[in-house]
C-alpha positions in Angstrom: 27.8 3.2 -3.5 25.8 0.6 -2.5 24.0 0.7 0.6 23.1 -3.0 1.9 26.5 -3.7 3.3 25.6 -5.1 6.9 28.7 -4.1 9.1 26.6 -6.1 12.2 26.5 -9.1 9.6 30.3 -9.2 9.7 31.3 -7.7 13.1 29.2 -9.7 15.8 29.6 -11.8 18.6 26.4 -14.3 17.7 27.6 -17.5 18.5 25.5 -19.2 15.2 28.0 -20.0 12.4 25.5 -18.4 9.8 25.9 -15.4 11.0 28.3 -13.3 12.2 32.0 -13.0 10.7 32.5 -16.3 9.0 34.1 -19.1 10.2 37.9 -20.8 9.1 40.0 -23.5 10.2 43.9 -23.4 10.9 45.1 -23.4 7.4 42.2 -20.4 6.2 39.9 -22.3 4.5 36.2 -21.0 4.7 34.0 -23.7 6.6 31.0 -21.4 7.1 30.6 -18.0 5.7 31.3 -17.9 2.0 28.8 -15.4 0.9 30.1 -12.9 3.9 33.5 -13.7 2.7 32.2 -12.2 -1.1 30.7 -9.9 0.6 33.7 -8.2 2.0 36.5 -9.4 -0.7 33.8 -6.6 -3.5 33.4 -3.8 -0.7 33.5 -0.3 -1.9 36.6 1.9 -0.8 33.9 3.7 1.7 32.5 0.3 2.7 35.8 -0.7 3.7 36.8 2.4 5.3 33.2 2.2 7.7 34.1 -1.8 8.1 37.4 -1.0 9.6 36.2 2.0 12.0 33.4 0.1 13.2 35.8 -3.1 13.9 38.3 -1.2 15.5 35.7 0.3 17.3 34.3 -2.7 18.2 37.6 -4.6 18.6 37.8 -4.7 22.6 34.8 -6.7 22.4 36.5 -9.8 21.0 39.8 -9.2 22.9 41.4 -7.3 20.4 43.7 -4.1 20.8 42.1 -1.0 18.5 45.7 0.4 18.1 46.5 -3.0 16.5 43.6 -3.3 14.2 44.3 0.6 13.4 47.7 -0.3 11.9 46.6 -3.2 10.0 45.9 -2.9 6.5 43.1 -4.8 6.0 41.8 -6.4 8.8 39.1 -8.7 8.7 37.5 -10.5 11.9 37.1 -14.3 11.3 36.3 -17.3 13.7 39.0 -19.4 13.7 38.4 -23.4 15.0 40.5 -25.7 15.1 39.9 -29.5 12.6 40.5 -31.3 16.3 37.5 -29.8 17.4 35.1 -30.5 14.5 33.5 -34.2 14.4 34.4 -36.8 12.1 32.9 -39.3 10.3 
């Protein structure tokens, strides 16, 4: 098992978009975050097991009901914004 997977690299509150869980727009699509995404898409079984305690553990903090994440199969936390809000060219 490796041992350099960050759970605070993907379950944080830092506002900066290269860091923290990674950012999408409404339709999914990865704006910031690709490597995180890689990151968790190749955990190992364990990984995934300690990224899902520690997010439901964690979940409150982001509004989130743990009972909910609990039942979910995979959850992952993303930043979600919406293409209204990002500036155009």
């Amino acid at each position: 098992m490796r041992n350099n997977f960050d759970l605070d690299k993907h379950i944080s509150d830092d506002p900066h978009v290269t860091r923290g869980p990674m950012v999408i727009d409404e339709s999914g699509n990865i704006l910031s975050g690709h490597d995180r995404h890689e990151e968790l898409m190749n955990r190992s079984p364990e990984e995934e097991s300690r990224y899902k305690l520690a997010l439901v553990n964690r979940s409150p903090q982001f509004g989130l009901n743990p009972m909910e994440v609990m039942r979910m199969k995979n959850p992952v936390l993303v930043r979600k914004i919406a293409t209204k809000d990002l500036p155009h060219k």
